[in-house]
C-alpha positions as CSV (number, residue, x, y, z in Angstrom):
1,X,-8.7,-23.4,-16.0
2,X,-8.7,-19.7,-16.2
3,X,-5.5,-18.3,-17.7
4,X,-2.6,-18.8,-15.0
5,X,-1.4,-15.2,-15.9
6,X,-4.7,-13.4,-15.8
7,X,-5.3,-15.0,-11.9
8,X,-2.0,-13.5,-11.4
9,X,-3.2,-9.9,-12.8
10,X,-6.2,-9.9,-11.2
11,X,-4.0,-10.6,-7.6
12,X,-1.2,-8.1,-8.3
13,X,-3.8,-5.6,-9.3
14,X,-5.8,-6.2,-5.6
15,X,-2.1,-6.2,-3.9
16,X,-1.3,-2.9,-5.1
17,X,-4.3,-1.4,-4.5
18,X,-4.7,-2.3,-0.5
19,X,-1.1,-1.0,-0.7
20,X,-1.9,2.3,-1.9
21,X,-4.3,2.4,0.0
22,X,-2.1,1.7,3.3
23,X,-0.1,4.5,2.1
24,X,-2.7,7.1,1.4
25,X,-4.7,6.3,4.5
26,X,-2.3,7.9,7.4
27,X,-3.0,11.7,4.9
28,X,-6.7,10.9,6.9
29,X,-8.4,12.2,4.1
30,X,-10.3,8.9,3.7
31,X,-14.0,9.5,5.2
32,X,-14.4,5.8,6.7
33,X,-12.3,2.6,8.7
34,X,-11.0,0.2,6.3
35,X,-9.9,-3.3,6.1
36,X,-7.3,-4.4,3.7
37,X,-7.0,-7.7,2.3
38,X,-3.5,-8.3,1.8
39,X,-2.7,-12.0,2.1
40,X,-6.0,-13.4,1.0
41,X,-5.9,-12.3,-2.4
42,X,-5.6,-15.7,-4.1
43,X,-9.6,-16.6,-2.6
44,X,-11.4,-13.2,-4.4
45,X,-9.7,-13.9,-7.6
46,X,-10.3,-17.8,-7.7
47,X,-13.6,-18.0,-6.8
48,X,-14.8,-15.1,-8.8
49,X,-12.7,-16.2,-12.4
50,X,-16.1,-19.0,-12.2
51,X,-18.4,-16.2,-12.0
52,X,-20.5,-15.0,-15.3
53,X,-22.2,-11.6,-15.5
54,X,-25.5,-12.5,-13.6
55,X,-23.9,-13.9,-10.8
56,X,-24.4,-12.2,-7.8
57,X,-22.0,-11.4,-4.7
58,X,-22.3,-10.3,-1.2
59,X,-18.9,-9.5,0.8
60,X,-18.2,-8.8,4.5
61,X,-16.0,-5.6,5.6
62,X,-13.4,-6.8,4.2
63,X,-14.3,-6.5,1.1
64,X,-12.2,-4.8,-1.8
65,X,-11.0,-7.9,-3.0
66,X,-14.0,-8.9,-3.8
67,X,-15.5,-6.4,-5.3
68,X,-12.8,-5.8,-7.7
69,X,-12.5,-9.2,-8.4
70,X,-16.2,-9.7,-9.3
71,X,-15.6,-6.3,-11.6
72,X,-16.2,-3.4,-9.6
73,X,-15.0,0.0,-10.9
74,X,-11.8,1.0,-8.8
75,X,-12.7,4.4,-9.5
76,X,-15.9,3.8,-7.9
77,X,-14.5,2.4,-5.0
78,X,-11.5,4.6,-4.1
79,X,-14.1,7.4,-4.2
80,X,-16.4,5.6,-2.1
81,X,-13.7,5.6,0.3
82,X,-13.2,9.1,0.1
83,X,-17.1,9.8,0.5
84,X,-17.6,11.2,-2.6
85,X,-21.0,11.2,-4.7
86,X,-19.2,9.1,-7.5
87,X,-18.2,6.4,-5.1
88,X,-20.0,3.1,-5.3
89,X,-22.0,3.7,-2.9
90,X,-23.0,7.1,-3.2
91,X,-19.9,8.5,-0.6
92,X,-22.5,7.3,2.2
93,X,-21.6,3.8,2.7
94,X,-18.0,4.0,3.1
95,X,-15.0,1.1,2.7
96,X,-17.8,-1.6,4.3
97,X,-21.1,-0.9,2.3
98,X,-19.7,-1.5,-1.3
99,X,-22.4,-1.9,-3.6
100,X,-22.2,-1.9,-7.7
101,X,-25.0,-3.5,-9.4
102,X,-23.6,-2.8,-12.6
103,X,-21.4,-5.8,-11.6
104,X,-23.8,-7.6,-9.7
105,X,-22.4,-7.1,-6.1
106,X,-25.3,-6.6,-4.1
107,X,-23.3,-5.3,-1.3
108,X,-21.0,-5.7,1.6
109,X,-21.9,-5.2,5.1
110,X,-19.7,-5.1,8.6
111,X,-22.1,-6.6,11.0
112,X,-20.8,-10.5,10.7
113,X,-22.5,-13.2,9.0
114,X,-25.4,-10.4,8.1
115,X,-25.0,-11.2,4.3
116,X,-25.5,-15.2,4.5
117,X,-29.1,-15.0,4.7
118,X,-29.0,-12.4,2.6
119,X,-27.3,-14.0,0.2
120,X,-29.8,-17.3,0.2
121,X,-32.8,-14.8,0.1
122,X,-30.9,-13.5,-3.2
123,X,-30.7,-17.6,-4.5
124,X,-33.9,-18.2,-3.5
125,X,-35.8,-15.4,-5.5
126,X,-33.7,-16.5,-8.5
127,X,-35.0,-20.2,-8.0
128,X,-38.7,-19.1,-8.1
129,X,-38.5,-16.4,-10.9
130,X,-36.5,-19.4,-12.3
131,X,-33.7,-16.5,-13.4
132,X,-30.6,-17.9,-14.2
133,X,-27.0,-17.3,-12.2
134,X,-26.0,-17.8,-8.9
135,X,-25.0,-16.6,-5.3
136,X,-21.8,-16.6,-3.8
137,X,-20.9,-15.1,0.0
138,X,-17.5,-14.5,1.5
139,X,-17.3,-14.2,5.2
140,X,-15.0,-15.0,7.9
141,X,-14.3,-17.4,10.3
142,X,-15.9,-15.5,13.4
143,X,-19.4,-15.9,10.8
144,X,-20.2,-19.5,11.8
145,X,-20.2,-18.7,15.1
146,X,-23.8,-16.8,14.6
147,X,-26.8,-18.3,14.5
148,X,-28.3,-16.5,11.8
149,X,-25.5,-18.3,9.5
150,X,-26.6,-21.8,10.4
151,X,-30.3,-20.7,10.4
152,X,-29.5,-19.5,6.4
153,X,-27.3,-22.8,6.4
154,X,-30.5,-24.8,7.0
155,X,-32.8,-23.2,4.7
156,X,-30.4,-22.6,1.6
157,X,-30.1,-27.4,2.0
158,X,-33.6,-27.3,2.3
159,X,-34.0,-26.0,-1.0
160,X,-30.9,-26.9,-2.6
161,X,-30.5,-23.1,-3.4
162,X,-27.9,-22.0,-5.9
163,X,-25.5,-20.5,-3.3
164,X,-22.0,-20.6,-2.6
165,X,-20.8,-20.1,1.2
166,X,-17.0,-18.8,1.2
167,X,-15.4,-18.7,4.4
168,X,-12.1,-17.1,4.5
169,X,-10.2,-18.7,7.4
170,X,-7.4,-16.6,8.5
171,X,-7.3,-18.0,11.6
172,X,-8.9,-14.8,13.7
173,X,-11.6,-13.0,14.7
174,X,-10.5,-9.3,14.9
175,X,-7.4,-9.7,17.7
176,X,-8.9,-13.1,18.4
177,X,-7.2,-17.0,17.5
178,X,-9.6,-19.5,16.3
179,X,-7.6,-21.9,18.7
180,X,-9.8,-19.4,21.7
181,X,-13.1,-19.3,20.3
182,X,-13.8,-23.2,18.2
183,X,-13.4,-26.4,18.4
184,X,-10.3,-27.7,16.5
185,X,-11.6,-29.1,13.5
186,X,-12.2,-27.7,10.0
187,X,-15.3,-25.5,9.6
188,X,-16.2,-27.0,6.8
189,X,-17.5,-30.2,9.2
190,X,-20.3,-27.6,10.3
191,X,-21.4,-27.2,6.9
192,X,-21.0,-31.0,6.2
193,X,-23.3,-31.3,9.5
194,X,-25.8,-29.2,7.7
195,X,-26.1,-31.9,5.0
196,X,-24.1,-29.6,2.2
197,X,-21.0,-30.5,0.1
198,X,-18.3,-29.1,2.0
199,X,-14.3,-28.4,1.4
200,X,-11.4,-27.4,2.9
201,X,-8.8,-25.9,0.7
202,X,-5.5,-23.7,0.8
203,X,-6.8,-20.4,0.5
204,X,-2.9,-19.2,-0.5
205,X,-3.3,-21.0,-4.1
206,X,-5.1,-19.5,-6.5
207,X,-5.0,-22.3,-8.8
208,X,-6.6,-24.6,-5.6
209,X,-9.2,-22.3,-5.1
210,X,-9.9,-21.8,-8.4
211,X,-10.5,-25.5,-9.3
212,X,-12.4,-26.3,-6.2
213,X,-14.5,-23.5,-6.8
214,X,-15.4,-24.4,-10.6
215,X,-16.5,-28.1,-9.3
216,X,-19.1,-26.2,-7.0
217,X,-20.1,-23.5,-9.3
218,X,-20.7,-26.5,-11.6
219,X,-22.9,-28.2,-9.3
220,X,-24.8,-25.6,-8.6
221,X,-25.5,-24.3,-12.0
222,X,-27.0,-28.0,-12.5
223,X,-29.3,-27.6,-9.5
224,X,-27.1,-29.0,-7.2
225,X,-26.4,-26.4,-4.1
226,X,-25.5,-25.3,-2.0
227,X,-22.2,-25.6,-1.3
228,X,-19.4,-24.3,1.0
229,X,-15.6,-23.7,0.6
230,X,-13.6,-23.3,3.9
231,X,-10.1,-21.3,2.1
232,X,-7.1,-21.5,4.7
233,X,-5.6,-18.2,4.7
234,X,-4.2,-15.2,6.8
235,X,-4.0,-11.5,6.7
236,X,-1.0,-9.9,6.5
237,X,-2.1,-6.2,8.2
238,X,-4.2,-5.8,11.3
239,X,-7.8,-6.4,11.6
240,X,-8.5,-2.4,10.7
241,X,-6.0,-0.2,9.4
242,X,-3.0,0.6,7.4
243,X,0.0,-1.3,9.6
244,X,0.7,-4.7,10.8
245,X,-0.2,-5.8,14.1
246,X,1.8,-5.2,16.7
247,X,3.8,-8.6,18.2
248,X,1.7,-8.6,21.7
249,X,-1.1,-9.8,19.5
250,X,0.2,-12.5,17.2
251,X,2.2,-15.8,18.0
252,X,5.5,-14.7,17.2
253,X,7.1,-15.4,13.7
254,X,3.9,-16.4,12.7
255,X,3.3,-13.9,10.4
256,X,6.9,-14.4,8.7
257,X,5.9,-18.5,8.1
258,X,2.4,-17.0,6.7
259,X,4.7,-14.3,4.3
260,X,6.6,-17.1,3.1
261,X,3.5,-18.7,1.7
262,X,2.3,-15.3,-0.2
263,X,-0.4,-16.2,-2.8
264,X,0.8,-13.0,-5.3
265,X,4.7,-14.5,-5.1
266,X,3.2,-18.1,-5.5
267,X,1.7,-17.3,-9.2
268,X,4.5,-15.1,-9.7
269,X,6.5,-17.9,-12.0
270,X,4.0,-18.0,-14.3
271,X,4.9,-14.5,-15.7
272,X,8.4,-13.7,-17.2
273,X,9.9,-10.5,-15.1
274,X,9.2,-8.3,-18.3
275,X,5.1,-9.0,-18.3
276,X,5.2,-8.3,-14.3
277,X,7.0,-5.0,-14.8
278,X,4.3,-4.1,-17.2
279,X,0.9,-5.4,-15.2
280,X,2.6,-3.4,-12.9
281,X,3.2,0.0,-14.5
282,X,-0.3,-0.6,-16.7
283,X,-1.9,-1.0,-12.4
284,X,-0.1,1.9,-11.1
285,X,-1.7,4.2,-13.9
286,X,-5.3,3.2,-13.2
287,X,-4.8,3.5,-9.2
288,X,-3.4,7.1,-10.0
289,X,-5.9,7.9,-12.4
290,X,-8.5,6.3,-9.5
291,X,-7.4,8.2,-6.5
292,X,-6.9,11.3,-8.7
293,X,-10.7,10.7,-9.5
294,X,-11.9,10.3,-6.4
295,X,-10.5,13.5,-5.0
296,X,-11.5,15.8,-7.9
297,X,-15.2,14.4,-7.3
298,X,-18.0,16.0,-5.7
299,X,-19.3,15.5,-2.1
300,X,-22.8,14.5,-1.6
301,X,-25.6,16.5,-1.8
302,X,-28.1,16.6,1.6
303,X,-30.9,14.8,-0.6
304,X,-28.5,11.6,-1.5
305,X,-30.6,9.1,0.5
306,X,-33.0,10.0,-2.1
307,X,-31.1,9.9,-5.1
308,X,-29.8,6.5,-4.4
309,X,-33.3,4.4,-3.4
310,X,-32.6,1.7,-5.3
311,X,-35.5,-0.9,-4.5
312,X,-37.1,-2.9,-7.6
């Protein structure tokens, strides 16, 4: 296994960040919505510590974690959110459309379960240029509920494509319970249905995710994919924004059991209070240095669309 206490960084450092972001977001000098991922840290961080270079990742709109985790510059990002021309994106896509493929993440998009079949198409062309890496895509629980997720489902068995389906289960679908919209029974029998090795895994452990993810990165490095991960988790702010929600709209003291069960605390022991107090004060420089960055940078220029065609 990874390093206990660099799955631990690589959390704290995501924690903070959606933090300061919470903070800075009210000033309303961010040029885009934004979905923070506090609470489902511990899924970003385990699946992508099995992830080489050549990997590739797709993301939904919630999607910082990711990105960073798969080694996105912060810079880049926290710009992106500002809409600057050093952002990720350009300043054009905003906190939803993070691409860097200097890191190999191909991209995030908000429409759900639109980067499943993207991601297989990615598999797929690596399969018949016989390239090596794989592809691995996050997406909610709300995702399976589309058919262009089982119709990407279908093909990526069919030709045992080198792709990883993540679904982060936090139990909603913007304001919505899973209890209201499925069946109850573990998602992961949908992609067992689809013929695919399929688990379901606590999604607040990074050392659980982590281990279940390196058995199916292994498999599918040996030509043995797809697979799916269902990761039980829950998101601590509301489905777009800076606060929490409000209590009309969550069972109450549910979100105090799901606190109690914080993946950054969890890993916490594994770090003696001294090396947390300096991840912390080495991740507070680079988010200042970042958000100083990003508002010192330039905004786009009118010919950007051009400047940033990036088909090959």
């Amino acid at each position: 296994m990874r390093d206990l206490r660099h799955l631990y960084y690589q959390m704290l450092r995501i924690r903070m960040v959606e933090e300061a972001i919470a903070r800075e977001y009210p000033k309303q000098e961010m040029r885009c919505p934004t979905h923070l991922c506090i609470g489902q840290e511990a899924i970003a961080v385990g699946v992508c510590a099995n992830l080489k270079k050549e990997d590739v990742v797709f993301s939904t709109h919630r999607s910082h974690g990711h990105y960073l985790a798969k080694g996105g510059s912060l810079k880049a990002m926290i710009a992106e959110l500002y809409g600057k021309s050093t952002g990720c994106s350009g300043g054009v896509g905003g906190s939803m459309h993070l691409v860097d493929l200097s890191a190999n993440f191909l991209g995030a998009a908000p429409i759900v379960a639109s980067t499943i079949p993207v991601a297989v198409g990615a598999a797929f062309a690596r399969t018949m240029q016989k390239k090596p890496g794989i592809a691995v895509c996050f997406f909610g629980d709300a995702a399976v509920e589309e058919g262009t997720a089982h119709e990407a489902f279908n093909f990526a068995v069919l030709q045992r494509l080198p792709v990883l389906f993540v679904c982060e289960n936090n139990l909603y679908s913007t304001v919505t319970n899973i209890r209201d919209r499925q069946p109850r029974r573990p998602i992961a029998y949908l992609a067992a249905g689809h013929g695919m090795r399929a688990r379901t895994v606590d999604g607040q452990d990074a050392r659980v995710v982590y281990k279940a993810a390196n058995t199916f990165v292994g498999l599918l490095r040996r030509g043995k994919g797809p697979g799916f991960l269902e990761c039980l988790t829950y998101r601590f702010l509301e489905h777009c924004g800076p606060r929490e929600d409000g209590p009309a709209l969550r069972p109450a003291g549910e979100l105090a059991r799901w606190k109690k069960n914080d993946p950054v605390a969890r890993l916490a022991l594994v770090c003696k209070e001294k090396d947390v107090s300096a991840m912390k004060e080495k991740i507070n420089k680079e988010i200042r240095d970042a958000f100083a960055f990003a508002k010192i940078s330039p905004n786009p220029t009118v010919n950007v669309h051009d400047e940033r065609l990036i088909y090959q």
